[in-house]
N, C-alpha and C positions, 0 to 999 in steps of 0.2 A: 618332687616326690611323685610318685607312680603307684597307685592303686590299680590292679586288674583282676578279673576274674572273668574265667571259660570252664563253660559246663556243654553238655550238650546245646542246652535251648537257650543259655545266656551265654555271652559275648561284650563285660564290662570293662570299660579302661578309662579310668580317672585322671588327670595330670593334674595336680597343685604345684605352682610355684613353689620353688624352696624358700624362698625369699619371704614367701606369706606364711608357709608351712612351720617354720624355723624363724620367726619375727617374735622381739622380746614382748609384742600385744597378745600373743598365742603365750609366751612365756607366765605371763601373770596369769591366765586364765587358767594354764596348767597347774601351776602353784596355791592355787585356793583349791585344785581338787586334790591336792597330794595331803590332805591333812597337816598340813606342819612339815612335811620330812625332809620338802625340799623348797628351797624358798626361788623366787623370780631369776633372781640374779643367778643362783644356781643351774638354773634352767637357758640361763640366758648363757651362758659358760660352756654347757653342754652341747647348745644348739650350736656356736661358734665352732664347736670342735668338729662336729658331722658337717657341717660345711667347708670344712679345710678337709676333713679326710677326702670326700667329695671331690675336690681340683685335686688333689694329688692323686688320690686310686683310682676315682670313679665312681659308677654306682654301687650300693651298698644296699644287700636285702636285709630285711629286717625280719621279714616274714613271708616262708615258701612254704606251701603244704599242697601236696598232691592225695589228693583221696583215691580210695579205691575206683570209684565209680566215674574217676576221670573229673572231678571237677580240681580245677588249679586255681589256688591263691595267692597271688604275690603282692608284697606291699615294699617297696625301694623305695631309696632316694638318690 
């Protein structure tokens, strides 16, 4: 997973392993904030599936936003 961000004066770029990103210990952690909706294993099902699209297509934006003012947001995996 790939967190970035460029502005003028900032110049951020994050890399997290997919491996820890996408790890069924992140999966519970998730599931206690979802109120109920979706449970561990749910999550853990999920994450399996963005890790196969991943080897087959490649990377996968989740979140692109270009502002007026030039600043870019990208968050991939």
């Amino acid at each position: 997973m790939k967190i970035s961000i460029k502005s003028d004066d900032t110049n951020l770029f994050i890399p997290l392993p997919t491996s820890l990103a996408c790890s069924g210990f992140v999966a519970k952690i998730a599931a206690k904030h979802t109120d109920g909706e979706l449970s561990a294993e749910q999550l853990s099902r999920i994450f399996k599936e963005l890790k196969k699209y991943r080897r087959r297509h490649g990377p996968l934006d989740f979140i692109e936003v270009d502002t007026a003012d030039g600043t870019k947001i990208r968050i991939s995996l």
